[in-house]
C-alpha positions in Angstrom: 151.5 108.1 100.7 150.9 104.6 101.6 147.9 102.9 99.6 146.0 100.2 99.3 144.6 98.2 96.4 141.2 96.9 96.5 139.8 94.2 94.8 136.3 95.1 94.5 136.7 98.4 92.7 140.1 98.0 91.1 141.2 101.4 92.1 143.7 102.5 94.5 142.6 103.8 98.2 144.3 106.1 100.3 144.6 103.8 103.4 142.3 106.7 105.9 139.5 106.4 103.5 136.3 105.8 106.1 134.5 102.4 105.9 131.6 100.8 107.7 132.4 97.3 108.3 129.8 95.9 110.9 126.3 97.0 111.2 123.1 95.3 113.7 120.1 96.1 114.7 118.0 94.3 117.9 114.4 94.3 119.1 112.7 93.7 122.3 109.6 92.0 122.2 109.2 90.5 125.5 106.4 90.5 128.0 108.3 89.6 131.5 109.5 92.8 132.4 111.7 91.6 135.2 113.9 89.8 132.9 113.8 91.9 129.7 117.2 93.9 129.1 117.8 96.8 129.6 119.1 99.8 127.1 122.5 99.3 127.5 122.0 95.7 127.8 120.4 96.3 123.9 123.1 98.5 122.6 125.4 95.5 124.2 123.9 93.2 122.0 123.7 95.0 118.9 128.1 95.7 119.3 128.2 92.4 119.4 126.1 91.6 116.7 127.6 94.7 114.8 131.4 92.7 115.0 130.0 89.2 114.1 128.3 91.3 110.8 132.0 92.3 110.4 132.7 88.7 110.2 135.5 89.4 112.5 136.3 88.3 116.1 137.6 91.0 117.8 137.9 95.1 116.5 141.0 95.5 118.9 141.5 98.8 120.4 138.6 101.5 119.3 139.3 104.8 119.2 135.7 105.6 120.6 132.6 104.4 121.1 129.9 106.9 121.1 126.0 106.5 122.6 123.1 108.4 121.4 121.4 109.8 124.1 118.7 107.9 125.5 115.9 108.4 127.5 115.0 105.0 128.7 118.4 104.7 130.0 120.0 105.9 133.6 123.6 104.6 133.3 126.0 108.2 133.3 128.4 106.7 130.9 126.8 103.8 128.7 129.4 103.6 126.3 131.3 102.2 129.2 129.6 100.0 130.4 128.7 98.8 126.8 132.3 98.4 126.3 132.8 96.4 130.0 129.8 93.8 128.7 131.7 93.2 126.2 135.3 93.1 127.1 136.2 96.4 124.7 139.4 98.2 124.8 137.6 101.7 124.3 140.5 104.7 124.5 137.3 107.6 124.7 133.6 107.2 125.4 131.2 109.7 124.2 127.5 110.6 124.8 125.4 112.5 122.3 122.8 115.3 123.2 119.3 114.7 122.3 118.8 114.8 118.4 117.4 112.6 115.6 119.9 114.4 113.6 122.9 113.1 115.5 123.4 109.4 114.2 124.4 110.7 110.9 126.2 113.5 112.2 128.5 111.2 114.0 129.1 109.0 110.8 130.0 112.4 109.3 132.2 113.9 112.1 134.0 110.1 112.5 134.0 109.8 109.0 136.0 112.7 108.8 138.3 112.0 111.9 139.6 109.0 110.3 140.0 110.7 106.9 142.1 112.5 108.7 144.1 110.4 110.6 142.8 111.4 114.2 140.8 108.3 114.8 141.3 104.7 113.1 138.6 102.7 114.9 134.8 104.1 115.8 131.8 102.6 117.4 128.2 104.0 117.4 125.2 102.7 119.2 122.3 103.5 120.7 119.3 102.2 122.2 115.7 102.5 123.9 114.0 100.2 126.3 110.8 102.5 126.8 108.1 99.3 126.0 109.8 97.7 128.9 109.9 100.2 131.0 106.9 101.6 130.7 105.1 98.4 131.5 107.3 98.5 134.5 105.9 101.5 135.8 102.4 99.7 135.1 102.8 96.8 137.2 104.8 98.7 139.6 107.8 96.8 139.1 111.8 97.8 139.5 114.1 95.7 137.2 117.7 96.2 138.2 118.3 98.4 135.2 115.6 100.8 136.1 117.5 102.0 139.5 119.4 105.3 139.5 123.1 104.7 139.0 126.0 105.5 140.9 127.5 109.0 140.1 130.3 108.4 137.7 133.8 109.5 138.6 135.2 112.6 136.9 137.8 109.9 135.0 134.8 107.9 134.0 132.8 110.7 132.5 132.0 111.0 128.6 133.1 113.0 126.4 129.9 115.3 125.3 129.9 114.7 121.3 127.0 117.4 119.0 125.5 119.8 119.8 122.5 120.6 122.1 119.0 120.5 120.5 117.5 124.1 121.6 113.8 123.0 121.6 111.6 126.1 122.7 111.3 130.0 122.5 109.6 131.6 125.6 106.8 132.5 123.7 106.0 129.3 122.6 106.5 127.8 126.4 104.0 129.9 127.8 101.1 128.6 125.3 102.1 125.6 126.7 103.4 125.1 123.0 106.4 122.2 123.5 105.8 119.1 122.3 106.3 117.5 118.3 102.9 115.8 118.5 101.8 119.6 118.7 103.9 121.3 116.4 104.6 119.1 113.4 99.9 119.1 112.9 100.9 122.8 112.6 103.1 121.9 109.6 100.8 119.6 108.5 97.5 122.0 108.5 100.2 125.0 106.6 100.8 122.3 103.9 97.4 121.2 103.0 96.6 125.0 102.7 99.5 125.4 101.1 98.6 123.2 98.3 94.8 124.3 98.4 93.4 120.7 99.1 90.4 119.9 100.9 90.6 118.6 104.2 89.7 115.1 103.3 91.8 114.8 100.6 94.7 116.1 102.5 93.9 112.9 104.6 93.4 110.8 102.2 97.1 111.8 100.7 99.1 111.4 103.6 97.4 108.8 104.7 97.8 106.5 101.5 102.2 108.4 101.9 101.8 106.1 105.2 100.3 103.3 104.3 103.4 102.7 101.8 105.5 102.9 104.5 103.5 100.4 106.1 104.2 98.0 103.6 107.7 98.8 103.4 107.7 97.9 107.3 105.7 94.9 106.7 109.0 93.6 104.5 111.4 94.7 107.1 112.3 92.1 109.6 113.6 94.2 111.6 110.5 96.4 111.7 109.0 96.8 115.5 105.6 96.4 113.7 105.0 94.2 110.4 101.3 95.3 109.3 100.7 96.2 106.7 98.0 98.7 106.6 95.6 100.4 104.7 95.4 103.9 103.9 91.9 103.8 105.4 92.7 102.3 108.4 95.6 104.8 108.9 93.2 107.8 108.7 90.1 106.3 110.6 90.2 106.8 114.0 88.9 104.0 116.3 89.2 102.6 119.6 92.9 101.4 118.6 93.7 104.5 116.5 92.9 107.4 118.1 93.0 111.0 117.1 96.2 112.2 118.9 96.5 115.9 117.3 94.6 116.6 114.5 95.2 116.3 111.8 97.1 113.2 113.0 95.8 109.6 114.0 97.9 107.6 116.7 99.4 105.8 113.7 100.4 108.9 112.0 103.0 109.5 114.5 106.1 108.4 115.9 106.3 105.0 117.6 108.5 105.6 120.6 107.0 102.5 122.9 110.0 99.8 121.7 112.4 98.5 122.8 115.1 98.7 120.0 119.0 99.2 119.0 121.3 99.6 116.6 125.0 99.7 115.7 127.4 100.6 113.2 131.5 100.2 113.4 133.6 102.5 111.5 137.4 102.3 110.2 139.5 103.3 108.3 140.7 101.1 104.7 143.5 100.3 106.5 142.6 99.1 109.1 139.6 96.6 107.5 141.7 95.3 105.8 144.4 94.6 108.8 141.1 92.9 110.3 140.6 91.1 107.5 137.0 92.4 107.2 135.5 90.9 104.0 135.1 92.7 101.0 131.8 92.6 100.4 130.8 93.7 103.8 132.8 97.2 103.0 130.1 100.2 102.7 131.6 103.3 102.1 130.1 106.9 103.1 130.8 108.6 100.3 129.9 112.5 101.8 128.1 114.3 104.3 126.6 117.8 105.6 125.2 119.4 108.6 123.1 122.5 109.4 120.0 123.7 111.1 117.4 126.1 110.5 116.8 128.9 112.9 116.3 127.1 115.7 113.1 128.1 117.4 110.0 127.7 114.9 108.8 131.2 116.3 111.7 132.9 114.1 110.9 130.8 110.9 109.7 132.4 108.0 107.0 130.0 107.2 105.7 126.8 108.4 106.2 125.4 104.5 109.6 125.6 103.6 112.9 124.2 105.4 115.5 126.1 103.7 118.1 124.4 105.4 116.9 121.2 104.0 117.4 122.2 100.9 120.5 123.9 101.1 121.7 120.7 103.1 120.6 118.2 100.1 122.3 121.0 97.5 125.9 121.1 98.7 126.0 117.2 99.3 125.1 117.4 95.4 127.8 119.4 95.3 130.2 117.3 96.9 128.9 114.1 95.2 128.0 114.8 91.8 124.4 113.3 93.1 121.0 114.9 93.5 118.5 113.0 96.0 116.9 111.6 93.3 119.4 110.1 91.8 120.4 107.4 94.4 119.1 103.9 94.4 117.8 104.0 98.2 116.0 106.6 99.9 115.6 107.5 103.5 113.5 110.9 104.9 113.2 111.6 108.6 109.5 110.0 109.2 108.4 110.7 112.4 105.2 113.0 111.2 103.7 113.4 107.1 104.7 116.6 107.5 108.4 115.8 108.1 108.8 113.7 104.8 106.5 116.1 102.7 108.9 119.1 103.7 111.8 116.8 103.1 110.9 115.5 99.6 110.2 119.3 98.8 113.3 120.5 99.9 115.0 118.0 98.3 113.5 117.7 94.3 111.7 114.1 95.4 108.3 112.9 94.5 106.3 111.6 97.4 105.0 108.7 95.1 108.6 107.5 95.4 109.9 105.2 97.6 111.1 107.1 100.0 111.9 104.9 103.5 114.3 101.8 103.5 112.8 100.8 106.8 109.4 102.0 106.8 109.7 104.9 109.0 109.4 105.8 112.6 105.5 104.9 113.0 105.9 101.3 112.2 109.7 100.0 111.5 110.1 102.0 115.5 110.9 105.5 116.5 113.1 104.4 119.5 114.0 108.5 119.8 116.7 109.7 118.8 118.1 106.7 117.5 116.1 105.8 114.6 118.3 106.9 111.9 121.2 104.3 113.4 118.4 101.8 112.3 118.1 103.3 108.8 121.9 103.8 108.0 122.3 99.9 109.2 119.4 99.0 106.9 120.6 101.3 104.0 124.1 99.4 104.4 122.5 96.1 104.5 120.6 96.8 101.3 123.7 98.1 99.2 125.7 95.0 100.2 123.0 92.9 98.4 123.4 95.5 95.2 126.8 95.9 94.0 127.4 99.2 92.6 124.6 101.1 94.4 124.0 104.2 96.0 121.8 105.4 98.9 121.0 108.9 100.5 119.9 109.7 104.2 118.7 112.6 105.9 118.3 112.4 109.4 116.0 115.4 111.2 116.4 116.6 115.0 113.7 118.7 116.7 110.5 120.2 115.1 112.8 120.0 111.3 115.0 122.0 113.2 118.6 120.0 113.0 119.6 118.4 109.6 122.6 116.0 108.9 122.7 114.3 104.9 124.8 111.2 104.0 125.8 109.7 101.0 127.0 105.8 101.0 127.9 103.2 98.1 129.9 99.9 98.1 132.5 102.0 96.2 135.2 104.3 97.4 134.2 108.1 97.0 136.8 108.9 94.1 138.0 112.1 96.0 137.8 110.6 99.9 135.3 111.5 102.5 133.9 115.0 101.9 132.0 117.1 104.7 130.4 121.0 104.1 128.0 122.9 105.8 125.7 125.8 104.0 125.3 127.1 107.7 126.6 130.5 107.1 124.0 130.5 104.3 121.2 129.4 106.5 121.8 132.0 109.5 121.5 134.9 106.7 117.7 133.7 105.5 115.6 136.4 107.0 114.1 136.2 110.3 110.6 136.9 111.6 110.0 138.3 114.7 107.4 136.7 117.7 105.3 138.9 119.7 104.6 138.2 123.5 101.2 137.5 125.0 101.2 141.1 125.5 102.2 142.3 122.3 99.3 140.1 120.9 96.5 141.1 121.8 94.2 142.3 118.6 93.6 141.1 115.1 95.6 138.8 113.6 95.3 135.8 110.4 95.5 132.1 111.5 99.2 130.7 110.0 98.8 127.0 111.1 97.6 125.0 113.7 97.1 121.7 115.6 93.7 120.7 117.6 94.3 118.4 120.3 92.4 115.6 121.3 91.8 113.5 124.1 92.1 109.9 125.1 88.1 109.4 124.5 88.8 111.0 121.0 87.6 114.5 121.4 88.8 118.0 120.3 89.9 119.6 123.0 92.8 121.8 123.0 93.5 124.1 119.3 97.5 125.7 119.1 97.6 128.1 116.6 100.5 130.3 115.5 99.0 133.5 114.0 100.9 136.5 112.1 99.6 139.8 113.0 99.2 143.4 111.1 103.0 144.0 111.1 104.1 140.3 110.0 105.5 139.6 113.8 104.2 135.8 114.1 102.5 135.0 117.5 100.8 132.1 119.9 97.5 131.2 120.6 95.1 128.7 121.8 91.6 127.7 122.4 89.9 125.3 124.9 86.7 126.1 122.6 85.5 122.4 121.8 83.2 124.1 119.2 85.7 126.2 117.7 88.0 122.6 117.7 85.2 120.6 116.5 85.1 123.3 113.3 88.8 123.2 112.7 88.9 119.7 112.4 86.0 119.7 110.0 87.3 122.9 107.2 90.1 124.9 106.7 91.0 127.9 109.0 94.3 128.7 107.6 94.2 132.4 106.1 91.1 132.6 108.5 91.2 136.3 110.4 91.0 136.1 113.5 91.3 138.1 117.3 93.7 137.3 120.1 92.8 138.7 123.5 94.9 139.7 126.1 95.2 136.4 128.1 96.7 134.4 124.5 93.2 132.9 123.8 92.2 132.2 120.4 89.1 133.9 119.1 87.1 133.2 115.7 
């Protein structure tokens, strides 16, 4: 076997070991929507700014270059035309499904490609444009990059890379029960009863979790917003920061209106070191893992445990030697409190650490499912400027539905790139079973819930997932502004209550 030495680590390296060499990250701040870029023009930009961070001048031939899905973007192969900006000798262009999850399953599933010799060369980006086009649609205005595209030929298609995010059960769908900033409140109201806190104190807690992550952002210059903000202004609502779905402010949530990208170029040892990459711009994922729970939330067991999480975080311990805790930099899935308070349970981590490198998805940017392309390039960014460190992700797709875990450090994994799955362990977990509208009707006690609220900042719709007599869980809701007035005020988890035959909530 042919090897190579290295001079940062004195060891030996088998020359397929995987390497991230390049990382880059752009944002969009600009007001003249005619001329602002568009999302491929973005992920454009940050491949180039991804090879210059490589301190190279050109990759070559890549084996692929792989686009997260994006939503903003109308192109039917963007990795191609990424790669035509930009002059690219691409061999195979690939487009994700829709999934937080995905940016570090594609690390993983490249990682291991060129462990194994099928790939040498692999680019990731992906990118969201949504500010600008949304202010577009404001002012009525078409920007070239906004028209439908020409139907790709059948040579010119991508390859479809991950799996498809399965979003909704039936039963949920006809509550009218489909969207995160409905569901993950649900999680949110099922911890706090959980952990028997009051209402206002459960505010005050996540709130103050958030308002670190604020200042993290604030420190971040890549951050799409750099305020700082107090954990009083984060749970106050107000003209600015409106109740979106309680228990949630506006700036509790995800903040999808950017305009962001991000890259990252992975190689093999080998081949870094043919480029003449510099040393100390090698970052190494060390291991990685992939599962999902069950995937609708009407067959999980409870609303306060993600066993896949934790199995997820446990056999990447296994493969690494390293608990979440112990790495030097940490980054949870952040688009809701609820996501990083299910994550830092499932994975043995105290929520008073520091627990975001970029300062989430509510104020570093949630451009969808791209975010955690944002927080690998920032993780890789930060262990370049400490030697010898370590750094754990875990990126989330759906309502904590889809996990993928990595490990990284500026030194070579001592036994190569190392990839399990505990899904086989996952799909055996028990099941519960959901009840139609139908089924229903009759007594039942109130499991979690979310109370929507509208743009003048008043209850108005409450989603409730209820378990009846004989454990089956079911849906419900309420367009009772009293009863959502009430259930924004105390706690109605445990609460019996009746479901009548239409899927209306009663106290």
């Amino acid at each position: 076997m042919q090897t190579l030495k290295t001079r940062v680590c004195a060891v030996t390296l088998d020359p397929r070991t995987p390497v991230l060499i390049g990382q880059a990250q752009v944002s969009q701040h600009h007001d003249d929507v005619l001329t602002a870029l568009g999302p491929t023009q973005l992920m454009a930009n940050a491949v180039r700014g991804a090879i210059a961070d490589a301190n190279v001048s050109s990759l070559g031939t890549i084996d692929a270059l792989y686009v997260l899905r994006s939503l903003s973007n109308r192109e039917p192969n963007p990795g191609r035309s990424v790669a035509r900006q930009l002059g690219l000798t691409v061999t195979t262009t690939g487009l994700t499904p829709h999934g937080g999850n995905l940016p570090q399953s594609l690390v993983n599933h490249s990682a291991l490609a060129i462990s194994r010799g099928q790939m040498d060369m692999v680019v990731l980006t992906g990118g969201e444009a949504s500010r600008s086009r949304r202010r577009a649609k404001q002012s009525s205005t078409q920007p070239l990059w906004m028209n439908a595209s020409p139907e790709s030929s059948a040579d010119d298609e991508p390859v479809t890379t991950g799996d498809e995010l399965v979003m909704n059960h039936e039963t949920e769908l006809a509550r009218n029960i489909a969207l995160p900033i409905q569901i993950y409140p649900m999680f949110e109201t099922a911890l706090r009863a959980a952990a028997a806190r009051s209402v206002s104190n459960h505010q005050q807690l996540i709130s103050e979790l958030w308002s670190r992550f604020s200042d993290v952002a604030a420190n971040n210059p890549h951050a799409w917003s750099r305020t700082a903000y107090t954990a009083e202004q984060i749970r106050t609502s107000s003209p600015t920061n409106r109740m979106v779905g309680f228990p949630y402010t506006k700036l509790m949530n995800s903040n999808n209106d950017v305009d962001m990208s991000a890259s990252l170029i992975l190689c093999s040892a080998e081949r870094a070191q043919s480029l003449g990459v510099p040393r100390d711009r090698w970052v190494f994922p060390q291991a990685g893992t992939d599962c999902h729970e069950h995937n609708f939330i009407s067959h999980r067991w409870t609303f306060t445990d993600t066993p896949a999480i934790r199995l997820g975080g446990e056999y990447l311990h296994q493969l690494t030697g390293l608990a979440a805790k112990d790495y030097d930099f940490v980054d949870l899935y952040s688009c809701f409190p609820s996501a990083v308070q299910l994550g830092a349970q499932s994975l043995g981590l105290n929520l008073d650490q520091q627990l975001t490198v970029t300062g989430g998805l509510s104020f570093a940017g949630g451009p969808f499912n791209n975010y955690v392309m944002h927080a690998i390039a920032t993780t890789m960014q930060k262990l370049r400027d400490t030697p010898h460190s370590t750094g754990f992700i875990w990126a989330n797709g759906g309502y904590a539905t889809k996990h993928s875990f990595g490990a990284y450090a500026t030194t070579p994994p001592p036994r190569g790139f190392l990839h399990s799955s505990p899904q086989a362990h996952v799909d055996a977990l028990p099941k519960r079973e959901v009840a139609t509208q139908q089924q229903a009707q009759g007594p039942a006690k109130l499991e979690a819930y979310s109370v929507m609220h509208g743009r003048d900042g008043a209850p108005e719709t409450v989603n409730a997932s209820v378990i009846l007599p004989d454990s089956r869980r079911a849906w419900a809701t309420t367009n009772n502004a009293q009863l959502a007035i009430e259930m924004c005020e105390r706690e109605w988890v445990g609460v019996p209550v009746r479901v009548d035959d239409t899927g209306t909530l009663l106290a």
